[in-house]
C-alpha positions in Angstrom: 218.2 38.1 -12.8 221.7 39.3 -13.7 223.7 36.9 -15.3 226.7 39.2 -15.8 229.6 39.9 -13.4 229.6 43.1 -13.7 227.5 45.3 -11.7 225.6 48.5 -12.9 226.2 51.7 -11.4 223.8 54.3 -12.8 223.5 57.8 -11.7 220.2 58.8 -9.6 220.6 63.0 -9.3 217.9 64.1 -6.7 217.3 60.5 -4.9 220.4 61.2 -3.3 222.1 63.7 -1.1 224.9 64.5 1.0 226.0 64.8 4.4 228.7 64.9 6.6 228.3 61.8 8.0 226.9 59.9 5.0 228.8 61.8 1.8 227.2 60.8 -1.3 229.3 63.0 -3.5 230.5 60.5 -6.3 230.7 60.7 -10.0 228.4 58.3 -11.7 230.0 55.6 -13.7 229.3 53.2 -16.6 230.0 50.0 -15.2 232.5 48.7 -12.6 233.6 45.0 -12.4 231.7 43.8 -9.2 234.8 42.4 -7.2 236.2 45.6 -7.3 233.8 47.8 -7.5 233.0 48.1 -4.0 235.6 47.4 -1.8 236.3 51.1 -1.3 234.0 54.3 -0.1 233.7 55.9 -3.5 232.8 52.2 -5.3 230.6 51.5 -2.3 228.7 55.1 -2.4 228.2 54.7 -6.3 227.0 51.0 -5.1 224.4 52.6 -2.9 223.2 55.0 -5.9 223.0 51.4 -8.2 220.8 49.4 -5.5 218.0 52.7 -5.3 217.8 53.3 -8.5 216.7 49.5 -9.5 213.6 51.2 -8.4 213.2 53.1 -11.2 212.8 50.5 -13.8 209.3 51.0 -15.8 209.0 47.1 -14.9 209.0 48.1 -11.0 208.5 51.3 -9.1 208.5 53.5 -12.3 205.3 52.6 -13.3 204.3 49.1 -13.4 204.3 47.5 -10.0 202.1 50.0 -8.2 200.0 50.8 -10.9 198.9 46.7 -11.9 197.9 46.8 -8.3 194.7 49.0 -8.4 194.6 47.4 -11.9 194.1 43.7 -10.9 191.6 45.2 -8.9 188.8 47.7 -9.1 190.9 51.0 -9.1 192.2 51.8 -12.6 190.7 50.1 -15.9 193.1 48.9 -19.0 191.6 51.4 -21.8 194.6 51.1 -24.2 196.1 48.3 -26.6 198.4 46.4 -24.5 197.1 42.7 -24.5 199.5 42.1 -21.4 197.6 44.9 -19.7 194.4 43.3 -20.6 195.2 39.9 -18.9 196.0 42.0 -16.2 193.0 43.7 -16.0 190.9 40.7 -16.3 192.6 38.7 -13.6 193.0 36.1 -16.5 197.1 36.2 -16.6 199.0 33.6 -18.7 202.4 32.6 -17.1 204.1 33.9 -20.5 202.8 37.2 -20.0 205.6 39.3 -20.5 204.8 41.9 -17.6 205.6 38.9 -15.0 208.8 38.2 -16.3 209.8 41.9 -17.1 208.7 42.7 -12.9 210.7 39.6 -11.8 214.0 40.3 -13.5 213.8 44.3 -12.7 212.8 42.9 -8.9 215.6 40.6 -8.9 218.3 42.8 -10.3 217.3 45.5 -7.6 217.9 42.1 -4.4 221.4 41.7 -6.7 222.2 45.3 -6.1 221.4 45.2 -2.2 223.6 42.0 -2.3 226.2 43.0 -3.6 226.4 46.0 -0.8 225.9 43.5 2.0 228.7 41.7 1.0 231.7 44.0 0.2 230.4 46.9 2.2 231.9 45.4 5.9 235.5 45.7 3.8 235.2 49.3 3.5 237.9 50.5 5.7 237.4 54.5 5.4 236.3 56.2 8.8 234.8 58.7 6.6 232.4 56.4 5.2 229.4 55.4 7.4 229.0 51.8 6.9 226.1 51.3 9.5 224.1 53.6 7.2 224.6 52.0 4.1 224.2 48.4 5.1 221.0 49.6 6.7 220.0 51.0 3.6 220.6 48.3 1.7 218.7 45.6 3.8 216.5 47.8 3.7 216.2 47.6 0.3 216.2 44.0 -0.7 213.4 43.4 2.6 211.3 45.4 0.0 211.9 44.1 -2.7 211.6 40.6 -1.2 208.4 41.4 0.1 206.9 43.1 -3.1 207.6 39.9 -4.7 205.5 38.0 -1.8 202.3 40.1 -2.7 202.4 39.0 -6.3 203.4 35.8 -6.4 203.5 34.4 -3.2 201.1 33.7 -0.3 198.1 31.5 -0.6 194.8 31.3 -1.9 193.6 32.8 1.8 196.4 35.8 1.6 199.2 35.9 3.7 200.9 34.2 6.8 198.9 31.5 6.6 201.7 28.6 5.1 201.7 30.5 1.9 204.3 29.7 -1.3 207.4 32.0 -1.9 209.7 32.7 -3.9 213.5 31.9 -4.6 215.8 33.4 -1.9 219.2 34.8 -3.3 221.0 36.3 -0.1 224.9 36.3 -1.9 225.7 38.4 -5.4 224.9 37.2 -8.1 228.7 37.0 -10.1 229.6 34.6 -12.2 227.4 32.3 -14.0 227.2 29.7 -11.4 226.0 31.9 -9.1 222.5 32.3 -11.6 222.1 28.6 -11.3 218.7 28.3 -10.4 217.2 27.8 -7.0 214.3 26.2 -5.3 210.9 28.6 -4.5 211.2 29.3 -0.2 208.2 28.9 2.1 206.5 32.4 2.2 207.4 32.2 6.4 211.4 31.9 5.4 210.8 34.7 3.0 209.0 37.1 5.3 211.6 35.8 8.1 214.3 37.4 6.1 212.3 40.8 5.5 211.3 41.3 8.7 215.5 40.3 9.7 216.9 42.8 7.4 214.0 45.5 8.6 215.3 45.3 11.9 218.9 45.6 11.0 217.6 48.7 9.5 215.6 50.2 11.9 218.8 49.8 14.6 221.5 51.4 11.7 219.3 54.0 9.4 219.5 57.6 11.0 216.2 59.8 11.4 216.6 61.6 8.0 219.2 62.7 5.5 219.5 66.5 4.6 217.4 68.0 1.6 214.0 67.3 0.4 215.7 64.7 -1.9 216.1 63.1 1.1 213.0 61.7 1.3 214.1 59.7 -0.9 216.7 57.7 0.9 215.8 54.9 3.4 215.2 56.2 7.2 214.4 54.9 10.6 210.8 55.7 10.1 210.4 54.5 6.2 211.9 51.1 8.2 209.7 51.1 10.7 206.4 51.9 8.8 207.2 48.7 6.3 207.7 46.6 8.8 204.2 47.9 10.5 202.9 46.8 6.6 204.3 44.1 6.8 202.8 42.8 10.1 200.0 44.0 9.1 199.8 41.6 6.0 200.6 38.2 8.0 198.0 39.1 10.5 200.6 40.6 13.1 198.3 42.9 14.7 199.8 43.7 17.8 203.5 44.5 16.1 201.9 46.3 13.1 200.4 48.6 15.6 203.2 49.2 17.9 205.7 49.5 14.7 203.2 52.6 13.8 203.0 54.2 16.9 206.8 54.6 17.1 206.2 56.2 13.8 202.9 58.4 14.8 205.6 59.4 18.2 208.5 60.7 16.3 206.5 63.4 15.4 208.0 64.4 12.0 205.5 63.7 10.0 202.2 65.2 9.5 199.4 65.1 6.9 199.3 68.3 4.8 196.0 70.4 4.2 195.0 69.6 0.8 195.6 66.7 -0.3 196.8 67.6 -3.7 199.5 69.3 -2.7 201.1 65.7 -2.2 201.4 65.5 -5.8 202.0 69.0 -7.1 204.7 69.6 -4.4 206.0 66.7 -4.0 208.5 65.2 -1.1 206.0 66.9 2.1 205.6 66.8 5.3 203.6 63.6 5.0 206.0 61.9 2.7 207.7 58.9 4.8 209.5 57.5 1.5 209.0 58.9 -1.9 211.2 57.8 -5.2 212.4 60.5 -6.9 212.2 62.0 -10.6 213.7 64.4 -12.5 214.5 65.2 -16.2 217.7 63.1 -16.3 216.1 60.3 -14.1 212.6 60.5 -15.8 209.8 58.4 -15.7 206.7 57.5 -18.8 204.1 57.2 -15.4 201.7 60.2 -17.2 202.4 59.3 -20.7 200.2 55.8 -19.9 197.9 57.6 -17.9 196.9 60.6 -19.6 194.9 60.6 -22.8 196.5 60.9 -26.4 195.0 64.9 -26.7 197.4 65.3 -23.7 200.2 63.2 -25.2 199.5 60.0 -23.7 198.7 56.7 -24.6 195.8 56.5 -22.3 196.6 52.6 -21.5 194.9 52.5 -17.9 192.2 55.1 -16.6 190.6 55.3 -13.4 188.0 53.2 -12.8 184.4 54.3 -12.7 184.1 52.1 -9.4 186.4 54.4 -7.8 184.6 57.2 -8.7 181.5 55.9 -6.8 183.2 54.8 -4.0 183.8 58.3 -2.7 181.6 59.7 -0.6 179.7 63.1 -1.1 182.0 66.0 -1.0 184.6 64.0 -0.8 187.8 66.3 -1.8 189.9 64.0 -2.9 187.6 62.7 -5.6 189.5 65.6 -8.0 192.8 64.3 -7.4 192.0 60.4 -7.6 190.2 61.3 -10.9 190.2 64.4 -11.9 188.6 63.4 -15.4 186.8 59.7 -16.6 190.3 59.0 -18.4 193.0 60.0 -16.0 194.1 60.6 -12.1 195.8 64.1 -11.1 198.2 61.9 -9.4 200.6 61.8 -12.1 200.5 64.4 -15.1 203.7 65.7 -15.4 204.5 64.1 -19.2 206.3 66.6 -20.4 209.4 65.7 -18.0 208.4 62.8 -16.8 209.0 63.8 -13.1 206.0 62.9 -11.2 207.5 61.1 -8.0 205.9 57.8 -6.3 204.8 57.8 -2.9 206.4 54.7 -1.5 205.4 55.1 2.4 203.4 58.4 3.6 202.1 59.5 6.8 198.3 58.8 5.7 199.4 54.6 5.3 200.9 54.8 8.8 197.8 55.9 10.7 195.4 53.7 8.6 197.9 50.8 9.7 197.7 51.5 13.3 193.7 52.3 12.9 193.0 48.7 11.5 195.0 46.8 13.4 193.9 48.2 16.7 190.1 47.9 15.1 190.9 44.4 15.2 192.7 43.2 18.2 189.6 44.9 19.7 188.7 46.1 23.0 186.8 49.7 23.9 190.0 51.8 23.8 191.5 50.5 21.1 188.3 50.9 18.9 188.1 54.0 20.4 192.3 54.6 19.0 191.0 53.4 15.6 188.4 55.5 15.4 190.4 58.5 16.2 192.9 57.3 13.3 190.4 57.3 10.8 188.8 60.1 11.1 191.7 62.0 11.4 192.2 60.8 8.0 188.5 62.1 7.1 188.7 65.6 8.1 191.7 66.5 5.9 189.3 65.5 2.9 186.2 67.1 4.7 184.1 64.5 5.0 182.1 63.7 8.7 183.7 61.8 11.2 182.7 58.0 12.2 181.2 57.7 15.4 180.1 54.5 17.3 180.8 51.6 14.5 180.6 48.4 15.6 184.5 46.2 15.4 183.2 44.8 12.2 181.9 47.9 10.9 185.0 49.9 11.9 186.5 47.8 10.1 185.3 47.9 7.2 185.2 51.3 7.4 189.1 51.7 7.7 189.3 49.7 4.5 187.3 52.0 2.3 189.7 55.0 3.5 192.1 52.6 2.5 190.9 52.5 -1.0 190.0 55.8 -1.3 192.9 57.8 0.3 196.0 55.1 -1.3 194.0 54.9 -4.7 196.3 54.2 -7.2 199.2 54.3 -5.3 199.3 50.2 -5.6 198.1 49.2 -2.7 194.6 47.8 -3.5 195.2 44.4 -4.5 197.1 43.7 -1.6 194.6 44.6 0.5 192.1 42.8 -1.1 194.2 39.9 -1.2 194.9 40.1 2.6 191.8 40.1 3.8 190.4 37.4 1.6 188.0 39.8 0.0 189.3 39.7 -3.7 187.3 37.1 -4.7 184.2 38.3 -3.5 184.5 42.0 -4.9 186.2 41.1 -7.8 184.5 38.4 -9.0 187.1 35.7 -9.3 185.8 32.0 -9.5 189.0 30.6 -9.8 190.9 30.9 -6.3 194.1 30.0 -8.2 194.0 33.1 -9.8 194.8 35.3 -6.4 198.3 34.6 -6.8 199.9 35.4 -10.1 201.9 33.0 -12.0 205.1 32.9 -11.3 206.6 33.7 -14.9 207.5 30.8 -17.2 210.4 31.6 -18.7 211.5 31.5 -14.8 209.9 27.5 -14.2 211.4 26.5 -17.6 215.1 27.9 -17.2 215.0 26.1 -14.1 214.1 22.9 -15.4 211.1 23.1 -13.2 213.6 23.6 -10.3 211.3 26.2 -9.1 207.7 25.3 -9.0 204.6 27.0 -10.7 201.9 28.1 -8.5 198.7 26.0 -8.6 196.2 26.3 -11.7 198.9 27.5 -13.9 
């Protein structure tokens, strides 16, 4: 957590950009001292910059967040040197593993960010500056974070919604010292209550989209409405998570593109929802730990050979999710470091709407699902699914999940969800579905906030 009182504004180039409603046209600056620092437009616009690019942290969205996801799982493999990676891996994570504390600070600082925002940006009096906007953007925000934190640490032993742990809730800035003073873990139901409060503020302030490609990388209507259809989706919401999609599906400005490649070569398409920018200023190490030392790597996770075989025959995306036994075409720009990271896309949206329609059940909505799904399919050429069973639908849906998000740091989530982890991974020890939460955490609080159970 921050423990300073002065908040960090760093520059984010191509996450950004510009419009005539919303100018983002600011200077970057070192550091500004938080009580002043955004009680005018410029302060507050620099704010905004701050609060995205928590993102980009190595510890988070920059690489490790999303990628221990298909790690914990069955997804990627740990074939480097890192012994945190390897507890990781193993599902065998000690509470002093530095990964969980290095993900909770860098998750934290990003909730400090939004706070800040929420708090000085109503005192912004500039009718030049669009205040709706950036308050949506960054509730937005801290409902992600807040809910990224869930899927790690909180929950239960049976997944989600179902009177799971969570975390500490820190709605003011973080200031002065006594601000840091440590505070109590929340029931996962407050938590998600909060996420799912600031998603809606969100979805009635954000606009449809913000000019540029680069603005795909700013927080919209529809990125708000399609994580709050993941959310739903997680605590069992079926009937919300679909209806939340199919406002998405509606607005019609998204599509899936051809070859599914192209979402990684080109970058910020037509099926990107929500996609965290790179550049050469702004760069991230995502290839150099995938791709193998000849290449310039370090090699320190790999796809898995599971992942390999779970694609069907002629399935065309089997060259991008692993284009060799050591790496995934996904990210392989290491010379810049730019590969981007697909947040929300199109593809996520219309699996969320397939599944939960699959189960609420009924003829037409397994009919719905099955539409979804294969729609999915055909872009990677493989047959569509005709006449499955609920169950087997299903189950169905699920494999495309894994398949078509590989990688992407969804798969432990699911598995966790849907009370399957245990099963296909292997794990004896149900404690071990929920990470610890990370020690140096319990003991700076004087065990103020409580470890989860086995740890």
């Amino acid at each position: 957590m921050i423990h300073n009182k002065y908040f960090k504004i760093v520059a984010l180039g191509l996450l950004l950009s510009s419009t005539a409603c919303d100018p983002l046209d600011v200077e970057p600056q070192a550091s500004l001292p938080a009580e002043t620092a955004l009680d005018n437009r410029t302060g507050a616009e620099a704010g905004l910059i701050g609060a995205y690019s928590a993102l980009q942290s190595v510890n988070y969205m920059g690489l490790r967040y999303f990628t221990f996801a298909d790690l914990t799982a069955d997804n990627a493999i740990h074939s480097g040197t890192f012994p945190s990676f390897a507890q990781i891996s193993q599902q065998n994570i000690l509470p002093d593993n530095v990964e969980l504390s290095n993900m909770w600070n860098a998750i934290y600082a990003g909730i400090n960010r939004a706070n800040n925002l929420i708090a000085n940006v109503p005192n912004v009096d500039d009718p030049a500056f669009n205040q709706e906007s950036v308050l949506g953007q960054a509730r937005f925000l801290r409902a992600y974070h807040y809910f990224n934190l869930i899927n790690y640490f909180g929950g239960s032993t049976t997944g989600f919604g179902d009177n799971g742990l969570g975390v500490p809730l820190r709605t003011e800035p973080t200031i002065t010292p006594e601000d840091a003073n440590p505070t109590p873990r929340a029931s996962e139901a407050e938590v998600i209550a909060l996420v799912l409060e600031d998603l809606d503020y969100a979805i009635a302030n954000l606009p449809e989209s913000f000019a540029g490609a680069a603005g795909k990388g700013r927080a919209t209507q529809a990125a708000a409405l399609a994580l709050k259809s993941r959310v739903q989706l997680y605590q069992g919401n079926y009937q919300d998570a679909a209806e939340l999609a199919q406002q998405v599906i509606e607005s019609e400005r998204f599509t899936l593109v051809d070859n599914y490649q192209d979402i990684y070569e080109q970058r910020n398409t037509a099926e990107s929802i929500w996609e965290l920018q790179f550049d050469p200023v702004n760069d991230n190490s995502i290839a150099f730990f995938w791709l193998p030392t000849g290449l310039g790597g370090r090699n320190e996770v790999s796809p898995s050979p599971d992942l390999a075989a779970a694609h069907e025959e002629g399935d065309e995306r089997l060259n991008t999710n692993v284009l060799t036994p050591t790496y995934t075409g996904k990210y392989t720009r290491i010379s810049d470091g730019t590969d981007h990271v697909m947040l929300i896309r199109y593809a996520e949206v219309l699996l969320n709407r397939a599944e939960a329609l699959a189960r609420l059940g009924g003829i037409e909505n397994l009919l719905e699902a099955t539409s979804l799904l294969n729609e999915v399919r055909e872009r990677a050429e493989l047959a569509p699914v005709v006449e499955l069973t609920q169950e087997a639908l299903i189950d169905a849906i699920l494999q495309e999940r894994r398949i078509e998000l590989a990688n992407e740091g969804h798969r432990w989530f699911d598995l966790r969800r849907t009370q399957r982890a245990a099963e296909e991974l292997e794990i004896t020890d149900p404690n071990r579905l929920l990470w610890p939460i990370p020690q140096r955490e319990v003991l700076n609080s004087e065990d103020l906030v409580e470890q989860n159970p086995g740890y």
